[in-house]
C-alpha positions in Angstrom: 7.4 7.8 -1.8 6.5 11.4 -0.6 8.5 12.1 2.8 7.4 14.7 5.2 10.1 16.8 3.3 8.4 16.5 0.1 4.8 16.9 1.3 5.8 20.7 2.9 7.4 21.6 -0.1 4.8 20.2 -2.4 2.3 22.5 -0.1 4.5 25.8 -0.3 4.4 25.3 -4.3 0.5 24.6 -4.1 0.0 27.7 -2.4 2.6 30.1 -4.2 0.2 28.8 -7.0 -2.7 29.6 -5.9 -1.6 33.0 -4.7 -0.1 34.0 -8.3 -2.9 33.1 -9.7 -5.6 34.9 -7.6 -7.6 37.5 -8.3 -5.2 41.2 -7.7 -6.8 43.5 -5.9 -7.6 46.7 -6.7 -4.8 49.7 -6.4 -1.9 46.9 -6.8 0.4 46.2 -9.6 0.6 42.7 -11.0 4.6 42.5 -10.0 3.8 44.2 -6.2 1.0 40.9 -6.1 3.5 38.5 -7.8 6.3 39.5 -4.5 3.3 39.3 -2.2 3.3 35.8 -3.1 6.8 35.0 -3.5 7.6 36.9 -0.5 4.3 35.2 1.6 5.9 31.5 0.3 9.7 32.1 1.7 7.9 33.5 5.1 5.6 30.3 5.5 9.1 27.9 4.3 10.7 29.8 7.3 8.3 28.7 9.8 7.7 24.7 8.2 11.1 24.7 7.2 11.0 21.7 5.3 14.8 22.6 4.4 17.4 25.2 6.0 16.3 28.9 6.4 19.0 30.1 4.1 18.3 27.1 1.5 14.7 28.2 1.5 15.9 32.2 1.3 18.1 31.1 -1.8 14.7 29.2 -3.5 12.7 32.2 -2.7 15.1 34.8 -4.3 16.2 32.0 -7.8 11.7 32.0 -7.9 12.0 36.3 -8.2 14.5 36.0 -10.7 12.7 33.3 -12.9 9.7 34.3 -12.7 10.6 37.6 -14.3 9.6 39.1 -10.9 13.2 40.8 -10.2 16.4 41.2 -12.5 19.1 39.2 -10.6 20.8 42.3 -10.1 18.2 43.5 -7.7 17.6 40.0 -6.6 21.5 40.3 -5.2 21.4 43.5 -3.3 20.5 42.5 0.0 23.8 41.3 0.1 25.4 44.5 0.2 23.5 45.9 2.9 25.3 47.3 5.6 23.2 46.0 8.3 23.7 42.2 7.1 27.1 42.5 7.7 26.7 44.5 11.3 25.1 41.8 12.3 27.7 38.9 10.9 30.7 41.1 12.3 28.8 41.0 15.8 28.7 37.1 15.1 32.7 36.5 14.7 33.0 38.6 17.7 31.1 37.1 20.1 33.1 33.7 19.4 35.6 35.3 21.0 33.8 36.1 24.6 33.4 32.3 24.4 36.1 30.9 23.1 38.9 33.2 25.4 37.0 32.1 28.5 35.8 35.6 29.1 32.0 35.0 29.4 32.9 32.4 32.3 35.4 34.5 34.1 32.7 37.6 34.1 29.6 35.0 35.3 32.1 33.6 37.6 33.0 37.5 39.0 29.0 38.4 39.2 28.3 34.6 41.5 31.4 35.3 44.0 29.8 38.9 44.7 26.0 37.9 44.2 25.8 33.9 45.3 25.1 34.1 48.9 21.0 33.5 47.8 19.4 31.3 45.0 17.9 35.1 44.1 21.1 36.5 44.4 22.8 33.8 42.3 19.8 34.2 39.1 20.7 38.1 39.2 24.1 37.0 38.9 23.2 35.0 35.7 21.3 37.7 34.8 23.6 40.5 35.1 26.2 38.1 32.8 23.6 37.9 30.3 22.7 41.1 30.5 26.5 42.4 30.3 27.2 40.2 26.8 24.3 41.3 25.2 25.2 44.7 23.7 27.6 42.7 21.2 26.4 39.1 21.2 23.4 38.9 18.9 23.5 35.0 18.8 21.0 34.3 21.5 22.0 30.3 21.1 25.8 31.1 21.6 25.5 33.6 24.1 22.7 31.6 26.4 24.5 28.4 24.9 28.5 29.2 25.3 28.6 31.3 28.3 25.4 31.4 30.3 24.0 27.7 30.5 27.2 26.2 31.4 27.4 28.7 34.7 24.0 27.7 35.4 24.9 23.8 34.8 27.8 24.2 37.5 25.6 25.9 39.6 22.5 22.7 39.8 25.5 20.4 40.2 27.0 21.8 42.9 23.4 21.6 44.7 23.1 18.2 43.4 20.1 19.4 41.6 19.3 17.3 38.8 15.7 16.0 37.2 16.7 12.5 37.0 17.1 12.1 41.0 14.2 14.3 41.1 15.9 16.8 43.3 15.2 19.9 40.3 13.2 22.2 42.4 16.0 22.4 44.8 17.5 25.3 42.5 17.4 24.3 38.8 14.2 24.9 37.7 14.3 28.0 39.7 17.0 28.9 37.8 16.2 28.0 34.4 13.2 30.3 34.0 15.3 32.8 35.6 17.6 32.9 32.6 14.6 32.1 30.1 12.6 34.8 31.0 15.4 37.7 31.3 16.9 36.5 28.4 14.1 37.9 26.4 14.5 41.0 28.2 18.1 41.7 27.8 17.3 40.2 23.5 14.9 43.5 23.6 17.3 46.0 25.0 19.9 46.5 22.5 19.5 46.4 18.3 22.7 44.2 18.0 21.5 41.7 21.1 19.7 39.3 18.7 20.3 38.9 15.0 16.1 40.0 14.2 16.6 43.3 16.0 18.4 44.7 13.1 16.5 43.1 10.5 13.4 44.7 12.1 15.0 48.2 11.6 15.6 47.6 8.6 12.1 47.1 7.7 11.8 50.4 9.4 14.2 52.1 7.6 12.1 50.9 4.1 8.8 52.9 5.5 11.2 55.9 6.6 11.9 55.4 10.2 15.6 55.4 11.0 16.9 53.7 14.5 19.5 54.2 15.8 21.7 52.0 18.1 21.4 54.7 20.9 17.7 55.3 20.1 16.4 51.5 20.4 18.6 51.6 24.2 17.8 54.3 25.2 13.9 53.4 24.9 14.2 49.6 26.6 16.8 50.9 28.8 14.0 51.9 32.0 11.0 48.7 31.0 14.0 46.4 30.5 15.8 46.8 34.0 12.6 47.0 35.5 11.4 43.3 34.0 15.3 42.1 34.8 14.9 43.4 38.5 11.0 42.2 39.0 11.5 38.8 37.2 13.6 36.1 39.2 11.7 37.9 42.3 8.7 37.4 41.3 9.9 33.9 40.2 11.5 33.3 43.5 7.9 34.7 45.7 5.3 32.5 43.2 8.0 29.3 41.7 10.4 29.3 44.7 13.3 27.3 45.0 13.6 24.7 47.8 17.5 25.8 48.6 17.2 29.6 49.8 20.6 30.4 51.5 23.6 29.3 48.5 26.9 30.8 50.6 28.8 28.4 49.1 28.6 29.5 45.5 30.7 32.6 46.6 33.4 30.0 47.6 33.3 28.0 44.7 33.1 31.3 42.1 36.6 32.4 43.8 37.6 29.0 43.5 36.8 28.7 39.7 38.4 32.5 39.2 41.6 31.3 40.8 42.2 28.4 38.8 41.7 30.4 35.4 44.3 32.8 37.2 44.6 36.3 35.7 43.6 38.0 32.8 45.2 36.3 29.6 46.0 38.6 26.8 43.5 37.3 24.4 40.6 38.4 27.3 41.6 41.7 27.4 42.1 42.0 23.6 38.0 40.8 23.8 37.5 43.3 26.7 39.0 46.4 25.1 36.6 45.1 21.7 33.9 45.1 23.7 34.1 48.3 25.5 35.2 50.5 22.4 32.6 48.6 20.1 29.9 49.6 22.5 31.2 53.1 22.7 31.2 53.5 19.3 27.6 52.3 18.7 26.7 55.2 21.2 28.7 58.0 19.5 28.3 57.0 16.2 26.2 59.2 14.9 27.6 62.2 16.5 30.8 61.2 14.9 29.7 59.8 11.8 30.7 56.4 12.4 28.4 54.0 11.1 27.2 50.9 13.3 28.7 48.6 10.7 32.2 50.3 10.7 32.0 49.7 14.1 31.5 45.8 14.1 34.2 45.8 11.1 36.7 47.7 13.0 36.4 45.2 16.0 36.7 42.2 14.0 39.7 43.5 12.2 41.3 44.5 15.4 40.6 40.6 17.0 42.0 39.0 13.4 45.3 41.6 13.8 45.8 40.6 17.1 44.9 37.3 16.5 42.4 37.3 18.9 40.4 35.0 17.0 41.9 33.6 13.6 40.0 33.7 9.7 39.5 30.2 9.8 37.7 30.5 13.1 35.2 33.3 11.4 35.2 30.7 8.8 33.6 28.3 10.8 30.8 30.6 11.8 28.3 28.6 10.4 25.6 30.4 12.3 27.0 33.7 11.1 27.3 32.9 7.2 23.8 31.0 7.9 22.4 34.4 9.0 23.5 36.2 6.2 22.1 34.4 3.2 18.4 34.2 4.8 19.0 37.6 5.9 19.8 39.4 2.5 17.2 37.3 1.0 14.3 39.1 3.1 16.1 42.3 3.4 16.0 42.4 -0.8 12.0 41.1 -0.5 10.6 43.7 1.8 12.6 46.8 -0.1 10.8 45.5 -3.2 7.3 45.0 -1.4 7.8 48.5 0.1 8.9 50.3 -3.2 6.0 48.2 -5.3 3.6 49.7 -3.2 2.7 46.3 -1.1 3.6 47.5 1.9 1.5 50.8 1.8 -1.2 49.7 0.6 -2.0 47.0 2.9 -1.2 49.7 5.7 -3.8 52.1 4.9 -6.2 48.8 4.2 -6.1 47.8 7.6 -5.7 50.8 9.0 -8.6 52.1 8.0 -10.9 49.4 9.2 -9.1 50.2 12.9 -9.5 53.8 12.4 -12.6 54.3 15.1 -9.9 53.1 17.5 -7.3 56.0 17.7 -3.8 54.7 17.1 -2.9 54.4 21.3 -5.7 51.5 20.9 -5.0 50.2 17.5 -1.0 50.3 18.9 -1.8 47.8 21.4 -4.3 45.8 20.0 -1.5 45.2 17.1 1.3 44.8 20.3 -0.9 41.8 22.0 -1.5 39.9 18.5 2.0 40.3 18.0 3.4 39.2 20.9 0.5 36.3 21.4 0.8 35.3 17.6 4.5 33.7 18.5 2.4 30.6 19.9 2.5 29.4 15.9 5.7 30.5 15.8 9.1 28.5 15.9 11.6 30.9 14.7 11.5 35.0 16.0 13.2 35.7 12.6 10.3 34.2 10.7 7.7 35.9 12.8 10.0 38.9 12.3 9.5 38.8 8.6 6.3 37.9 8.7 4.2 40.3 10.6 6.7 43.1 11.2 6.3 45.4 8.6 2.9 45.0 8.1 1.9 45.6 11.4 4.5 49.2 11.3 2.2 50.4 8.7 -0.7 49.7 9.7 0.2 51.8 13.2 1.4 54.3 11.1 -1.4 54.6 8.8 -3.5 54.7 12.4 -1.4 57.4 13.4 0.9 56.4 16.0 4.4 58.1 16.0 6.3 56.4 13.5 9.4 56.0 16.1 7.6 55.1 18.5 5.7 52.0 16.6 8.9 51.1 14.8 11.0 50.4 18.3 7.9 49.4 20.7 7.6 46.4 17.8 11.2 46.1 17.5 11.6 45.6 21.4 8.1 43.1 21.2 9.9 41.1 18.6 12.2 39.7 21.2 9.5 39.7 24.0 7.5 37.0 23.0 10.7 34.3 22.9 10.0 33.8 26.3 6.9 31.7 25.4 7.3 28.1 25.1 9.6 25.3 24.2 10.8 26.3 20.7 9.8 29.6 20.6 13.6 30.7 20.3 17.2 29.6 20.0 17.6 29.3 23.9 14.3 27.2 24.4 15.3 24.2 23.6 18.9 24.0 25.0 17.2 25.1 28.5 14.2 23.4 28.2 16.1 20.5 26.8 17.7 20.4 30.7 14.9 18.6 31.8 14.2 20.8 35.2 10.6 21.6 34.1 7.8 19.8 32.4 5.9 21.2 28.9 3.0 21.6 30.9 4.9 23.9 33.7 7.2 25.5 30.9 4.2 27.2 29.4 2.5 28.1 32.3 5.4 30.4 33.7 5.5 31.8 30.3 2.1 33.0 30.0 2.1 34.2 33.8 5.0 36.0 33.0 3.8 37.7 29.9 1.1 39.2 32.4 3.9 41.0 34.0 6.5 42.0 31.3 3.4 43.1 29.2 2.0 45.8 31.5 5.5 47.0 32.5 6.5 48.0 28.8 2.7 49.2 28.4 2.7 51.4 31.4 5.8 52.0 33.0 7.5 52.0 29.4 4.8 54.2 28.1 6.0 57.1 30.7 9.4 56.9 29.9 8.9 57.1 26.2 6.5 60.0 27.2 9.3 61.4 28.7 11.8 61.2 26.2 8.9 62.7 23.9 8.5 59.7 21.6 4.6 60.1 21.7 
C-alpha cells in the first residue's frame, strides 16, 4: 500500500531520473549536470519533506557518493566548515537565555517601562526580540521560549482569548506585531536565523565575503525603520480594541519582583551575550573568527556550568541543523567549483541584460521574496534560489556585496508571509487570534511597506556606506 510518504519519495526518485538522464546542455560537464540533479532532488525533498530535512540531506549526500558523483571524502567536508558550527554554538547558547529565565526577566524590564499603551506594550515585545536576536538564531526557540509566552501573559491579563471571542481586544493586535518584526529583527544580524549564515556561505563560494559587522551594519537603518513603522501602522489600520494597558507596568514589576535579583547563571548568560556580540564586531580587526567566537561562549557557559553537555546534548534542533546544513554547504561548493553555478549566471543574466542590473536586482528581489508563497521552510527556499539568483545579479552587474547581503537580508523578509512560511508561523498562528483568511491579508499589506523601505530608504543608506 503506497502512503503519502512513499508516493513523495517515489516522485523525487522519478524526477532525479529524469533529470540524470536528460539531455546536458552545452558548456557543462556531465558530473556539474549529475550535482544539478542531485543537488535539485535534496532541495525539492526539503520543501515535500516526505522525511526529516537532515534524513533527506543524508540521502542526498549517500546518492553523490554512489553514484560516483563525489568521493566520500568530499562528500564529508561540509562538516568541517566553520560556519556550520557558528551556527550550532549560537544554538547551545541561546538555551541558556531560556532556560536561566533571562529572556523573561528582559521582556518583563522592556513591559514595566513601555506597557502603559497596547503600542507601547508590542514595541516592548519588539524591543525583547529585537535584543536576543544578535545571538539566538533559532527563530522557533527565541519566538517560542522567550517571546510568545510574554505575549501569552499579556492576552490573559486582558482576558483576550479567541475562544470567548474577545481576540481583538489585544491579541491579534499583538500577534502580528511580533510576526511581522520578527522577520525584521531575523534580517538584521547573520547569526539571528540559522539561513543567514548558510546564505553567506553561498556567497563566500562565488567570492563575496560577509562579514558579521558588514551584514549589520547594512540592515541596521531599513531594519529600525520597519521595527518602528510596523506595530504603528498595525495599530492605525488593524487596531486593538483596548488602547490604554497601565496595568501591564504594574503587573511587569510584579513578575520582576517575584524572580527577585539577578541569579548567577543570568549574568554568566549576560556577560556571554555581551562579549559574544562584541567579539562578532571586532573580529576581524582582531583576527578572531566569528566561530571562535560562538566556541569561546559556549565553553565559557559549560566551565561555569551555565548550561551542562548533556543539555547541548539535547539540542536536537541544533544537531538537526547541522547535518542538513553540511549536506548543502558540501552541494553548492561542488556546483560552484563544477562550473554550475556560473554558468547558469551568465545564462540568465544575459537574457536580463537590456535591463541594467538596478532593474534586474529588483526584479530578482520581488520573485524572491514573493516565491516563499510555495515555500514552507526559509532554509529550503535558501538553498533553492539563493545562489542562483547571486549570480545572475552579478553576471548583470550589480555590486557583488551589495546583491549578496540585500538577498541575504530578503531571505528572512519573506517569513512574514503566511501560516507556515517559518518556524514562528505556526506557534503564533497556531494561537488562534486571527483567521487564514486575515493572516495572509496583513502579510501581503505589510510586504507593501517593508518592501519599499529596504528598496528606498535602504537603498540610500547602502548608497551611503558606498555599497553601490
Amino acid at each position: 500500500m503506497l502512503t503519502s510518504t512513499n508516493i513523495r519519495l517515489l516522485s523525487l526518485v522519478v524526477i532525479g531520473v529524469i533529470l540524470w538522464f536528460s539531455p546536458i546542455p552545452e558548456g557543462l560537464s556531465e558530473q556539474a549536470w549529475h550535482m544539478m540533479t542531485i543537488f535539485v532532488v535534496t532541495v525539492l525533498s526539503l520543501i515535500i519533506a516526505p522525511l526529516p530535512l537532515g534524513a533527506m540531506a543524508l540521502m542526498g549526500l549517500t546518492a553523490a557518493t554512489l553514484l560516483d558523483v563525489l568521493p566520500i571524502k568530499t562528500a564529508l567536508t561540509g562538516f568541517a566548515h566553520p560556519t556550520i558550527w557558528m551556527i550550532a554554538a549560537a544554538f547551545f547558547i541561546s538555551r541558556g537565555f531560556i532556560s536561566t529565565g533571562f529572556g523573561r526577566r528582559v521582556g518583563y524590564w522592556f513591559i514595566s517601562k513601555l506597557g502603559n499603551s497596547s503600542l507601547g506594550l508590542a514595541y516592548g515585545l519588539v524591543l525583547t526580540d529585537l535584543l536576543f536576536a544578535p545571538a539566538t538564531p533559532s527563530t522557533t526557540a527565541r519566538c517560542g521560549g522567550i517571546i510568545s509566552p510574554l505575549f501569552r501573559s499579556v492576552a490573559n491579563a486582558y482576558d483576550s482569548d479567541p475562544e470567548k471571542g474577545t481576540e481583538n481586544k489585544i491579541g491579534a493586535f499583538l500577534v502580528q506585531c511580533i510576526f511581522q518584526c520578527n522577520a525584521i529583527t531575523c534580517a538584521m544580524f547573520l547569526t539571528s536565523m540559522a539561513g543567514n549564515p548558510l546564505a553567506a556561505n553561498f556567497a563566500k563560494e562565488q567570492g563575496v565575503e560577509i562579514t558579521w559587522g558588514a551584514w549589520a551594519l547594512a540592515a541596521i537603518v531599513p531594519g529600525v525603520v520597519c521595527l518602528f513603522l510596523i506595530p504603528l501602522v498595525m495599530y492605525l489600520v488593524f487596531p486593538p480594541e483596548l488602547k490604554k494597558t497601565p496595568e501591564m507596568r504594574l503587573i511587569a514589576r510584579q513578575k520582576l519582583s517575584e524572580m527577585g535579583a539577578m541569579t548567577r547563571d543570568e549574568w554568566m548568560v549576560c556577560i556571554t551575550f555581551i562579549g559574544m556580540v562584541s567579539l562578532w564586531v571586532l573580529g576581524p580587526t582582531l583576527g578572531i573568527h566569528s566561530t571562535v567566537t560562538a566556541l569561546l561562549g559556549l565553553v565559557f557557559l559549560l566551565i561555569t556550568r551555565t548550561i551542562t553537555w548533556d543539555a547541548v546534548l539535547q539540542e536536537k534542533e541544533a544537531w538537526h541543523t547541522i547535518t542538513w546544513f553540511a549536506v548543502l554547504v558540501m552541494m553548492a561548493a561542488q556546483l560552484n567549483k563544477l562550473g554550475f553555478i556560473g554558468w547558469f549566471g551568465d545564462m540568465i543574466g544575459s537574457s536580463l541584460s537590456g535591463y541594467g542590473w538596478l532593474t534586474t536586482l529588483a526584479i530578482l528581489l520581488l520573485v524572491y521574496y514573493y516565491s516563499h508563497y510555495m515555500m514552507a521552510s526559509a532554509m529550503a527556499h535558501i538553498s533553492a534560489m539563493y545562489s542562483a539568483f547571486l549570480a545572475i545579479a552579478i553576471a548583470a552587474g550589480a555590486p557583488p556585496m551589495l546583491a549578496a547581503i540585500v538577498l541575504g537580508i530578503f531571505s528572512n523578509l519573506y517569513m512574514s508571509t503566511t501560516h507556515y512560511s517559518s518556524g514562528p508561523a505556526p506557534i503564533l498562528f497556531g494561537a488562534g487570534f486571527h483567521t487564514l483568511q486575515n493572516w495572509w491579508k496583513i502579510g501581503f499589506v505589510f510586504s507593501l511597506i517593508v518592501i519599499p523601505v529596504f528598496f528606498f530608504i535602504g537603498g540610500a543608506w547602502w548608497k551611503m556606506l558606498g555599497m553601490w
